[in-house]
N, C-alpha and C positions, 0 to 999 in steps of 0.2 A: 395529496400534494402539499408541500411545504413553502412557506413566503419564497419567494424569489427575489426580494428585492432586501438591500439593508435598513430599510427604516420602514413603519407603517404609515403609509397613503392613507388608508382609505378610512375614513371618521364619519364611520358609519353608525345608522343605528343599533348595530349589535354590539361595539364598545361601549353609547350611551346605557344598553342599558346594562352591561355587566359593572360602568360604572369607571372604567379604564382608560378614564381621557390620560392621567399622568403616563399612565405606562406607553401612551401612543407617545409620550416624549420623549422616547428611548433616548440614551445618550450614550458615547462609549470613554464615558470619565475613567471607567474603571480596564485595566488591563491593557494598559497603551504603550505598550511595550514594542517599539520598531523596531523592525529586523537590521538590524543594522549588524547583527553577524550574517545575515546573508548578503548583504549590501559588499561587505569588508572582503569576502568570500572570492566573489564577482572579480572583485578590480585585482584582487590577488595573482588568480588566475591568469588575468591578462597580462601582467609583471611577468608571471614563471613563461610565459610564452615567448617572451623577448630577452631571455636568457638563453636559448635553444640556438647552434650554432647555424642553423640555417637561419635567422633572424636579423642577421647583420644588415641587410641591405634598412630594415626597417629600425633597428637601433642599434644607429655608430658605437663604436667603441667611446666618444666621449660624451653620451648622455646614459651610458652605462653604471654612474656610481649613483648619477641621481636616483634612475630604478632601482639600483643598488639601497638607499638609502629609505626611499619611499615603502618601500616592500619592510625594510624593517620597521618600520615606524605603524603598519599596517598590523602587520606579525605579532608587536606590542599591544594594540588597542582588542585584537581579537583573542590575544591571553587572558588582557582583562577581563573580556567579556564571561571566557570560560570559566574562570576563576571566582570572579567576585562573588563573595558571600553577604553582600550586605543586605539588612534588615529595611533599609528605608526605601521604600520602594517609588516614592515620587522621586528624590535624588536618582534613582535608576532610570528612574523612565526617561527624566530629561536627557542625563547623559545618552542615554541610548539614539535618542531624536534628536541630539547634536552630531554624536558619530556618523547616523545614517543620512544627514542632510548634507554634510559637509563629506559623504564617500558619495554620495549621487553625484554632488557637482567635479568633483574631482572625477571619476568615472567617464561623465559626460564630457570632460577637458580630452582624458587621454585615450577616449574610443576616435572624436571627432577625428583628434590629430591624426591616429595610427592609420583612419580610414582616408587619408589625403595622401599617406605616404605611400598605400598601396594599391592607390587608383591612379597616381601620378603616372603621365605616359608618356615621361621622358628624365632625363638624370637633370636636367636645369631645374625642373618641376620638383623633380624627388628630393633633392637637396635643398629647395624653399621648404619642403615641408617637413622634412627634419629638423631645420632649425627652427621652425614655429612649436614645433613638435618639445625639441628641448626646451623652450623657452616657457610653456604653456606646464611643464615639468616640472621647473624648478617650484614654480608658483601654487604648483598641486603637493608641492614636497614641503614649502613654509605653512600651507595652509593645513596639511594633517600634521605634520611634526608640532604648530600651534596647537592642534587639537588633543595630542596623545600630551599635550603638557599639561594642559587645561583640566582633561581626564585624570591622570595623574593628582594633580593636586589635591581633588577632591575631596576633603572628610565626609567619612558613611558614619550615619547615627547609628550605634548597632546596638541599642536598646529602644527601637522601635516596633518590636514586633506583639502581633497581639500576643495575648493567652493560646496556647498549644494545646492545651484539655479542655473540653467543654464536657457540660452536663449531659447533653444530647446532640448527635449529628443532624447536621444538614438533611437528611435521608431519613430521617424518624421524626423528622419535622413534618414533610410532605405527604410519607405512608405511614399510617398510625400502626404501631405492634402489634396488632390484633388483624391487618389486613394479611391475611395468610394466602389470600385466594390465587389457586395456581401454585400454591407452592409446595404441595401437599410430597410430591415426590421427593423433594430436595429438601423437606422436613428427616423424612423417614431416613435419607441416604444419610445426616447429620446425627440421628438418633444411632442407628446402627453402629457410628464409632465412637459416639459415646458409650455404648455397651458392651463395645467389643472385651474380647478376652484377652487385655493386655493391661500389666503390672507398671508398667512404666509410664511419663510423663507425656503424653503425645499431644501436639499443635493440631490442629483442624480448621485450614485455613480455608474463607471462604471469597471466591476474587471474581470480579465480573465490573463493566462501568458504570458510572456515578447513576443513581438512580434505580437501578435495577432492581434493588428488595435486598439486598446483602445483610445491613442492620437489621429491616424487617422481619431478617427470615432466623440473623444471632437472637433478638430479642422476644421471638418466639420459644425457641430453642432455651434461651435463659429464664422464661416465665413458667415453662412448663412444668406442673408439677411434679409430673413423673421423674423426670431431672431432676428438679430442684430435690427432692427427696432420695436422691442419691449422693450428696453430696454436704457435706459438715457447713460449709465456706461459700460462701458464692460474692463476685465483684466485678463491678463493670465501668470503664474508664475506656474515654473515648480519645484519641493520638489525634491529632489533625500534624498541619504539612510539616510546621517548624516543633521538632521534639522536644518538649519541656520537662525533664525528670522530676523536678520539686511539684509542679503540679498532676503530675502522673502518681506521684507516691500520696503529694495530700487524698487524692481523691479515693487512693486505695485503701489508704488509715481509715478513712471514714467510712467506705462500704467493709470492713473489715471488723472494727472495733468498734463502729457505732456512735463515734464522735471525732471532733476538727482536735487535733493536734500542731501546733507550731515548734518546732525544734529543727534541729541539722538535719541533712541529709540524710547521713551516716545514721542519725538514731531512727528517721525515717524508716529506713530499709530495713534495720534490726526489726522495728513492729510488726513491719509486712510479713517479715520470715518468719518471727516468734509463732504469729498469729494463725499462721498457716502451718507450720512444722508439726506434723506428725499427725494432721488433717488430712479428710478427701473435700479436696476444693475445686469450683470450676470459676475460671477467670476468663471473662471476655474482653479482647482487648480492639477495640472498634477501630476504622479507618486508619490503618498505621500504613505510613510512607516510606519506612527505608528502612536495609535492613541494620543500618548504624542504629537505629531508635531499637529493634528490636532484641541486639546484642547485651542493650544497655537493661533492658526491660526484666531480658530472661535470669537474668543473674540472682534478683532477688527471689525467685522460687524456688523454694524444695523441694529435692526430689526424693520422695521418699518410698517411688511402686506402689502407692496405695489407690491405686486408679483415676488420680487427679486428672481434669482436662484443661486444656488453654483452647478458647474458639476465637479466633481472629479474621476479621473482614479488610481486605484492601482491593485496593484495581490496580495491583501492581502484582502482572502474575511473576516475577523474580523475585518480588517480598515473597509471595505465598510458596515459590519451591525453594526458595532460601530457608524457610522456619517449620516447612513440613517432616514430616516422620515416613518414612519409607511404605510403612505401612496400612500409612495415611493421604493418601497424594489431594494436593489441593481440588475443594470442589468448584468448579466453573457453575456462577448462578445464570439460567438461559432467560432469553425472554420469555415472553408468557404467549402462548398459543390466543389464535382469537376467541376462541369459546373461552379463556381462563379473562382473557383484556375483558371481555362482555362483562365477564360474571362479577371480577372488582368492578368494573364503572358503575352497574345496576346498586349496586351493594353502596357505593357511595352516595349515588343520586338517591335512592330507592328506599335505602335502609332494609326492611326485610319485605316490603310488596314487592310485586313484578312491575317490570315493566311496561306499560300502554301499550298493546297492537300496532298502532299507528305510529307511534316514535320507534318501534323495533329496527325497521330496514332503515331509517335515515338513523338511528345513533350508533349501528353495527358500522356504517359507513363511517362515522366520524371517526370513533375510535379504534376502526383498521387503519386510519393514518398515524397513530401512535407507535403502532409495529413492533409492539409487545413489551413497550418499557415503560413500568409500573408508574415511576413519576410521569409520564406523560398523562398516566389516566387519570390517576390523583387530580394533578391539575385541571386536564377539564372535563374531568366531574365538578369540582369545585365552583368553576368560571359557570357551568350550565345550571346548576343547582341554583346562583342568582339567578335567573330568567324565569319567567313565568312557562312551565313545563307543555307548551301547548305543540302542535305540529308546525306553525308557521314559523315560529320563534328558530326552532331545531332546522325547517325547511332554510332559511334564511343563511342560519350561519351554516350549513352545509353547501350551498350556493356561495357562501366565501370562507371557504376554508384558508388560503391564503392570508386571510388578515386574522383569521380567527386565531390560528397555529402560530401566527407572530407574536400576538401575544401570551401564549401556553409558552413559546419559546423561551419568549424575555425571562416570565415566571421561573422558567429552570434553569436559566444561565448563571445562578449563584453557585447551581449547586454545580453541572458540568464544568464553569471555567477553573474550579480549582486542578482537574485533572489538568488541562493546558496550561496555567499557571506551573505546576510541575517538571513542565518538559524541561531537557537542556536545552540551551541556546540555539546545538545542533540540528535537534527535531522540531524547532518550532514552524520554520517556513516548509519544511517538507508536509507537517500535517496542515497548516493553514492551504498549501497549493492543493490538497483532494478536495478543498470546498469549493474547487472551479469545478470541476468535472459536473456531469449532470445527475439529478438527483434521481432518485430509486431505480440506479442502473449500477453493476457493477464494472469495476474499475480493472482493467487491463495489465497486469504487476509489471508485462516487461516494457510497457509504455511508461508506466509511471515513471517507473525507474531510469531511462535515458532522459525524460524530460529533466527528473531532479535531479540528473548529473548534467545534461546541458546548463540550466540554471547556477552550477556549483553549491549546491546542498550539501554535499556529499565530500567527505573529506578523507582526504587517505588515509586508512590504517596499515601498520605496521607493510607487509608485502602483499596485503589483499589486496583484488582487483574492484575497483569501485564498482561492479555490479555488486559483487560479492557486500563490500559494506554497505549499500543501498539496501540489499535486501534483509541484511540487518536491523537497518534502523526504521523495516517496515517492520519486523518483528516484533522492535523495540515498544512500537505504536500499538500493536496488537496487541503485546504484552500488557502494557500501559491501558487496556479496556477505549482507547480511542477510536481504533481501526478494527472491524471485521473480518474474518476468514469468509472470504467465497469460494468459486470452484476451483476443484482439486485438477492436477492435471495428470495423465496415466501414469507417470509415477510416484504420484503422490506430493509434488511441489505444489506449489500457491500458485494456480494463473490469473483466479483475479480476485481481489479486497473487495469493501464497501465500508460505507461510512451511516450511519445512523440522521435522518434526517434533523434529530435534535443538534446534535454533532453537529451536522455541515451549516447548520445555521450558526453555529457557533465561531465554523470556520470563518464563512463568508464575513460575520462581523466582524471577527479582529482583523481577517483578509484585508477588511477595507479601510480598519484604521491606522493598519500598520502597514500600509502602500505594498503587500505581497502581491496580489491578484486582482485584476478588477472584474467582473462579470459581469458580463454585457448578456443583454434577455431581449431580443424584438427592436424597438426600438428606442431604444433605452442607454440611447447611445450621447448625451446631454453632457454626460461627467466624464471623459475619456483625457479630457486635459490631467497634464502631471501622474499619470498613470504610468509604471515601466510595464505590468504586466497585462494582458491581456485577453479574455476567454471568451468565443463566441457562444450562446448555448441554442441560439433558436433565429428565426429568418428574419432579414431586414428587407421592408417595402423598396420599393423602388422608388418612390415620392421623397422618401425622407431626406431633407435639405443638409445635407453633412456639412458643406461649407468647411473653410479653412481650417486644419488645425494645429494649435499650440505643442500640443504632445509632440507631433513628429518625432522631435530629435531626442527624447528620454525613452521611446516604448522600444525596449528591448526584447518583448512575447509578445506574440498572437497567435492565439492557437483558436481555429473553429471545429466545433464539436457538432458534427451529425447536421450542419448547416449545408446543405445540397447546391444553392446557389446565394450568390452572394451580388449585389449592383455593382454595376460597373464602375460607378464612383464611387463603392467605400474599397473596390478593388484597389482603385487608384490611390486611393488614403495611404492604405496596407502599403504600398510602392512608394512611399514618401516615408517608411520606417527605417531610415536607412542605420539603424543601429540597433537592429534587430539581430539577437540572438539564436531566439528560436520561432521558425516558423511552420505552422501546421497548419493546411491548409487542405488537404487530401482529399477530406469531405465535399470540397466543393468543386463538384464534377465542370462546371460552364464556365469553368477563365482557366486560361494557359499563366501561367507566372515564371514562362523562358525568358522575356526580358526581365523578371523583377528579381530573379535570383541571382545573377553575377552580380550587380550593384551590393547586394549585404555581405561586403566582408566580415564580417565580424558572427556570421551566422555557425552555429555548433550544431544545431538540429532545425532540416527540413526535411520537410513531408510535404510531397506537392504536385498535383499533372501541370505536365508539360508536350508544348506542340512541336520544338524545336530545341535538339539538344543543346543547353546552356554552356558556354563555358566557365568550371570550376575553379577555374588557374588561381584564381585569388583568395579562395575560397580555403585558406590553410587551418584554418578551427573547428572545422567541422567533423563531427561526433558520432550524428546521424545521419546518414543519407536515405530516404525514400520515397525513388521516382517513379510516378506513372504517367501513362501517354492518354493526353487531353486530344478526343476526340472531336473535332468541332462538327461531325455528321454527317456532312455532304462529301468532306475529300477521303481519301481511301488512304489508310496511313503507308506512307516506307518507312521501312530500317531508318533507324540512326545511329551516328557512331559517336560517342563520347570518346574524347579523347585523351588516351590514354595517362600521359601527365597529368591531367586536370586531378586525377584518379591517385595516382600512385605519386605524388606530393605530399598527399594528406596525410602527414605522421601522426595527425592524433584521430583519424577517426577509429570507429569502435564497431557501426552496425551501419551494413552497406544492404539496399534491397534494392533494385535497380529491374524493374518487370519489362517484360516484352513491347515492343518491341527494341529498346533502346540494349544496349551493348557496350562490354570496353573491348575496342579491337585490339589486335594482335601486339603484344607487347615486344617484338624483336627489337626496334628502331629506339624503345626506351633504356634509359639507362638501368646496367646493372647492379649497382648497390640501390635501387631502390624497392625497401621492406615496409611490410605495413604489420609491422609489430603488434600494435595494441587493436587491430580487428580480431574482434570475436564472433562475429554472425554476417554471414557472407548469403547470399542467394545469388545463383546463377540460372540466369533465364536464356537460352540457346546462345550460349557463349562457347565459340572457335578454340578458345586457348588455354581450356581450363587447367590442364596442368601446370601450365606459366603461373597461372596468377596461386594456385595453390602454393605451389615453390616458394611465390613472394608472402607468402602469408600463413606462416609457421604457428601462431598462436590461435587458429580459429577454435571456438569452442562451439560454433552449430554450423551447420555447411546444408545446403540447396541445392540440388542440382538437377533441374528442370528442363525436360522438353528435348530439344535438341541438340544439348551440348554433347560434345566430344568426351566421355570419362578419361581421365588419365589411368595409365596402367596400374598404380598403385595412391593409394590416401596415406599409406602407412606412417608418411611424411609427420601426418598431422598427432602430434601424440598425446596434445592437450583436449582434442576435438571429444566432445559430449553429445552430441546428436546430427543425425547424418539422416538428410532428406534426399533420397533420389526417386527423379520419375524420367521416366523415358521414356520413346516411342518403338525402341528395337529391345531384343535380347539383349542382356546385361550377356558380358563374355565372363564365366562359373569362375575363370582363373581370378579374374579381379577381386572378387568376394574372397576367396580360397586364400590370397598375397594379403589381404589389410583386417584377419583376422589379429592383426598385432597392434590393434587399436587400444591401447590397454583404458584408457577413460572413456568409452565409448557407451553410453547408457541407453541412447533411444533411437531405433533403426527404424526408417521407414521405405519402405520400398513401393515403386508401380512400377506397372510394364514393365519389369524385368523378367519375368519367368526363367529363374533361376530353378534348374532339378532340386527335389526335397535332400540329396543326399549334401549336398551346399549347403543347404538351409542347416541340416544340424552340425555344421565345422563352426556355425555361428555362437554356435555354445561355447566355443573356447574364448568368447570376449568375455573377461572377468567379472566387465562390470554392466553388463546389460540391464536394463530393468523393465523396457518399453520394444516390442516388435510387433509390426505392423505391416503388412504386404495386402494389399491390391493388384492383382491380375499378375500376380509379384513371382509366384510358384507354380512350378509345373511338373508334372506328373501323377499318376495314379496312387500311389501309394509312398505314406510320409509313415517309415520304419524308424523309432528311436529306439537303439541298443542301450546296455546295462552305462554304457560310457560316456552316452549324450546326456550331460545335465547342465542346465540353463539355471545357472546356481543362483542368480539373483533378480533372475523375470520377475517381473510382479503382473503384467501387462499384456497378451497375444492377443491378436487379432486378425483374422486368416478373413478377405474380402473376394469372394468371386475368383476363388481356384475350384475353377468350375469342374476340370479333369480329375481331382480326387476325389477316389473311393472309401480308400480305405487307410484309415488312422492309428496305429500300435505302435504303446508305449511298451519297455522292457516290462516282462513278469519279474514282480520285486523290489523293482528299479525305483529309484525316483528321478523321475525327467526334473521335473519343473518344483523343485522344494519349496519356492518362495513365491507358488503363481497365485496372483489376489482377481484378478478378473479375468473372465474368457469371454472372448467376440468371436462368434460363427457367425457371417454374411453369405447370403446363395451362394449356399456348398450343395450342391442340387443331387449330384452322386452320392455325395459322405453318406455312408451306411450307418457310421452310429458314432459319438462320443465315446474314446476309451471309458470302462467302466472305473479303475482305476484315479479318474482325473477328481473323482469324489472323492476322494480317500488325503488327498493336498490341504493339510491341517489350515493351510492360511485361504484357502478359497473362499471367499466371499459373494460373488457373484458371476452365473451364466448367461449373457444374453443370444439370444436365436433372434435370427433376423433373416426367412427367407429358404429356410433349408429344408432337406427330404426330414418324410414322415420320420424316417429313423432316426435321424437326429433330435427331432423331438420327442420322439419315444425315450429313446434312452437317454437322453437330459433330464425326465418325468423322470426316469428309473433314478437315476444317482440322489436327486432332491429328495425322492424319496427313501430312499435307504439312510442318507442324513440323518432324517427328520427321526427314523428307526431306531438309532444311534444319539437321537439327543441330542441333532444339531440343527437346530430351527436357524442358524444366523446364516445359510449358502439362499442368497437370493437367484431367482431363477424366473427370467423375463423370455418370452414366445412372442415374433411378431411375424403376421403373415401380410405380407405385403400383396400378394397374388403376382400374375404371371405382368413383365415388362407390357 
């Protein structure tokens, strides 16, 4: 486990004696950079919304030029933001922490107001608060239009920045060239293309994040004899963020020709070329950031086919597929496996003895909290290596890992903040917000995702839908060696990220210097004043004296994570956030929050049980909806009806989940122009009128439809729609299936209780773009015939659960059913006489799991794995699980 908290408490003995009282003074002098483009983001939003023609009643036609005006004044200071190139970076910072103090207060003017004008419950009322409203407007429009002037005026030093080239990286500083350990595989796969049999100039890019052995593993690769003896030339210059080409070329003269040269540019580069022209050379060019520096780089080499290499390290996987060779695709450096973590750390401490018996299980333990990145071992190895190597010393700081890891943290925050320093403006508050979430858990992508668009992270591109650019700029993060890939989902999307706990320490610190997030742990609730954002991560006593607080009117988040219950006074706190944005509360099963949700107008995303359905009506910003019903135990719950307007007002929500037993009833009595356009994820839980509200809601891109709703005759409507969830408790009627095979972007089908005949089942092959199908109790019949003409051209995904009545399984002789099928799921198929033999023979298959079926199924599953294996294809996994009888 990783510190929890931003600074280290605890000044203990095991700091005394590594020696690290300074470093217990952490400070965040460095990289104080406010979000004040997210800040700018926020209040923008709230402008574009009062330009929307249903908004009149909240802003007249004469406080329209002011928004008019303010918005551009907004629009300007956030161009700057994107924009500026300058070099002096305390001038940035300030400016940045003027922008973002003076949009908080301005913010907090025009949330207040907006929220009096549409809680006003009468027109005398509503028309006092408009004019406070303009009034409070004008005064938020002097005080930014002063500030974008202020900004404006500005002179940037732009000969402030350091030196661009250094002799040696940050990352060859902490793993010495010689620490190869664990790398031995991504040596060899580096060797390989240096040997390869190719005449031309090829890149061999190596990319992974800060820390990981990238350098380590070039400057093994560059010392090696065997290399080096292939090659006339060898030279190694290291790029850091800001590109300096005069000190890029001096440093190459000198590994080139043997001595410092001062002259032009222009004569520079003739040396380089002279010197290498008509050589076999190998050039390492270390940590390079963009692929402008690299454009600039590759000019002065010679291409002359004589087997030359270029080996280049970045954590920027777009540099490394920008500069790669087709036939060379970047290599990704991985963590290091525990047994590889052991073997560096022993190696550091140790040098070439073993390790002590007695310190094995507790420093296996330490150093599985590193979680395979090389500078985490480095470092403490180093930190342990002071200490007197005894079991107490090792017992002790494994008993505080917490304060031990804060400090290993601090130690690598030189080298990790330069990745974050890199971000654009755009990505900085979306990766700082994954440092709320809780640590060595992975991360949920389509939650992430609505939250960073509730927040406004997320900024329109061209015609994309901001999921769509959301999910880009988690990309972007990935890309960037920030963000991890976790679990895949059946068709191969990202369902959930992770973050590296060196990482989220890094988050949380600039989180909390640069007012993004605040993260609240127990009871560790003391600092919650001037916080907008807000994260639960773990329980709060019931004793703890919350007492008044100041925040109230600025916390725009509070989201509780995996916190089950919560006091009834910090409940009441949370109901006093009356400019709350977003709230997430879901987790916490014992408080109803029906009264506390009408009051946040201003809320874009809730997640929350409730006892008594709330009314919405004012509730126009909302983004996310999801409701469930707070059981208080002893009453036996009824239906409730949400009422339908409350619903079908919302022009801007996006993703509606609304579980049992609550409902929107019958939509007759509502008016008919109203559309909910921008909903894309709809769940219907025994809802009467589903047709109706389908009708109203033409752009869904995933659809639910649960339990005991009514199907409508055809979906066909939906043309945009990507994944279609139905479960039911009767027979699906075959015609319905057979009508909305005209679903042309329909990719992931999931069926229950529908027992639809198999001969239905294969018209589903005419969805062009299937790639995930999934039935539960879903299919019925004895035998599932696919002819020469069923092909399910882009399945990657089937999964057949408890079609207990099939026998028997044939695919065409010849035929290819399933071209593109990557996994198969059998669930108690208790009849199934056997696996097509054929289904081995699906070039892309990768894995079979059995779960529950007759002997024959797993006979001949054994048969096809093995005939593979016969054939040379050890990569078809093949998993058998016998559950035994219900």
């Amino acid at each position: 486990m990783w510190t929890k908290s931003l600074s280290l408490r605890n000044k203990n003995n095991i700091a005394e004696r590594l020696n690290l009282q300074s470093l217990l003074s952490f400070t965040h002098s460095n990289n104080q950079r406010e979000m004040a483009y997210a800040a700018l983001s926020s209040l923008m939003y709230t402008l574009e919304q009062l330009f929307k023609p249903n908004q009149y009643f909240v802003c007249p036609s004469y406080t329209q030029q002011h928004v008019q005006s303010l918005y551009q004044n907004l629009s300007a200071l956030q161009l700057f933001l994107d924009n500026t190139t300058t070099k002096d970076i305390e001038t940035l910072k300030f400016i940045e922490k003027r922008i973002r103090d003076v949009i908080y207060k301005a913010e907090d003017k025009v949330d207040l107001s907006l929220r009096s004008i549409i809680l006003a419950d009468c027109t005398e009322s509503r028309e006092g608060a408009c004019k406070f409203f303009e009034e409070e407007l004008v005064q938020v429009e002097k005080d930014v239009d002063s500030l974008r002037q202020e900004v404006m005026q500005i002179e940037f030093n732009k000969h402030g920045s350091k030196s661009a080239v250094t002799l040696s990286s940050p990352e060859k500083s902490a793993i010495e060239e010689n620490s190869i350990v664990g790398m031995e595989d991504d040596f060899n796969t580096i060797l390989d293309r240096f040997t390869a049999q190719t005449d031309e100039l090829p890149v061999i890019p190596i990319f992974g994040m800060g820390g990981i052995g990238k350098t380590t593993l070039a400057r093994k690769v560059y010392d090696d004899s065997y290399i080096r003896s292939r090659f006339d030339k060898q030279a190694w210059v290291t790029i850091s963020q800001e590109y300096n080409e005069r000190q890029m070329l001096l440093e190459l003269v000198s590994s080139i020709t043997g001595s410092k040269q001062e002259t032009s540019d222009d004569e520079l580069m003739e040396i380089v070329y002279r010197g290498l022209k008509g050589r076999r050379f190998l050039i390492v060019i270390d940590d390079i950031w963009s692929t402008e520096a690299w454009d600039q780089i590759q000019r002065i080499f010679p291409k002359d086919n004589n087997k030359s290499r270029i080996l280049l390290t970045t954590r920027l996987k777009y540099v490394a597929d920008y500069v790669n060779n087709p036939d060379f695709p970047p290599h990704s450096k991985s963590f290091l496996s525990l047994e590889d973590s052991w073997s560096l750390f022993t190696k550091k401490i140790f040098i070439k003895d073993h390790c002590p018996p007695l310190l094995e299980e507790i420093g296996k333990h330490i150093v599985q909290q590193c979680q395979g990145l090389p500078l985490s071992i480095v470092v403490v190895a180093g930190l342990l290596v002071k200490m007197d190597l005894t079991h107490d010393n090792w017992k002790e700081v494994e008993e505080n890992l917490d304060s031990f890891f804060g400090t290993v943290s601090e130690r690598c925050q030189s080298i990790l903040s330069l990745s974050y320093n890199y971000l654009p403006q755009y990505l900085r508050a979306c990766f700082l917000y994954i440092g709320g979430f809780p640590e060595d858990r992975e991360i949920d992508v389509y939650k992430l995702i609505r939250l960073w668009i509730a927040e406004e992270f997320v900024k329109a591109r061209s015609n994309k839908k901001l999921e769509v650019v959301a999910e880009e700029y988690l990309q972007e993060l990935i890309d960037r060696s920030l963000i991890l890939t976790g679990e895949q989902r059946a068709n191969g999307r990202m369902k959930t990220c992770k973050i590296h706990d060196l990482l989220r320490q890094l988050c949380l610190s600039e989180a909390h210097t640069e007012n993004v997030v605040h993260v609240l742990n127990g009871n560790d609730l003391e600092a919650i004043d001037d916080q907008r954002r807000m994260i639960l991560l773990s329980e709060v006593e019931e004793k703890y004296d919350y007492g008044p607080q100041n925040s109230s009117g600025i916390v725009r988040t509070f989201i509780s994570m995996g916190v089950v219950a919560l006091p009834k006074e910090m409940c009441s706190i949370v109901s006093e956030f009356k400019l709350l944005k977003v709230l997430d509360v879901l987790s916490v099963l014992w408080y109803d929050f029906s009264s506390v949700i009408p009051e946040l107008v201003h809320l874009r995303y809730v997640s929350a049980r409730i006892e008594e359905a709330p009314s919405l009506a004012k509730l126009r910003s909302l983004q996310t909806i999801i409701l469930r019903r707070y059981f208080s135990g002893s009453v036996r719950p009824t239906t409730l009806e949400l009422q339908p307007l409350d619903i079908w007002r919302m022009s801007e929500i996006r993703h509606m989940d609304i579980d049992w037993p609550l409902y929107i009833s019958n939509l007759v009595e509502a008016e008919q122009t109203l559309f909910l356009n921008n909903l894309q994820t709809l769940y219907l839980y025994n809802f009467p009128c589903v047709a109706e509200i389908i009708r109203r809601t033409p752009n869904l891109k995933k659809l639910k439809i649960l339990y005991r709703s009514k199907l409508p005759d055809s979906l066909s409507i939906l043309q945009d729609l990507e994944t279609l969830h139905i479960e039911i408790e009767e027979n699906i009627d075959p015609m319905i299936i057979s009508r909305d095979i005209s679903l042309p972007n329909l990719k992931k089908l999931k069926l229950r209780g529908t027992r639809i005949p198999w001969e239905v089942v294969n018209l589903l092959a005419n969805l062009p773009n299937l790639e995930v199908l999934e039935g539960k109790y879903a299919f019925a019949g004895a035998d599932w015939k696919l002819n020469e003409d069923v092909v399910f051209r882009k399945l990657k995904y089937l999964r057949l659960y408890r079609c207990r009545d099939l026998e028997r399984w044939e695919l065409a002789a010849g035929s290819d059913n399933f071209p593109m099928l990557e996994k198969l799921t059998l669930y108690e198929l208790p009849k199934l006489e056997e696996i097509p033999e054929s289904i081995g023979e699906i070039m892309t298959l990768k894995s079979i799991r059995i779960v529950d079926c007759s002997s024959g199924v797993n006979t001949s599953a054994r048969k096809i794995q093995e005939e593979q294996e016969s054939l040379g294809n050890y990569e078809l996994q093949l998993e058998i699980v016998l559950l035994g009888e219900d």
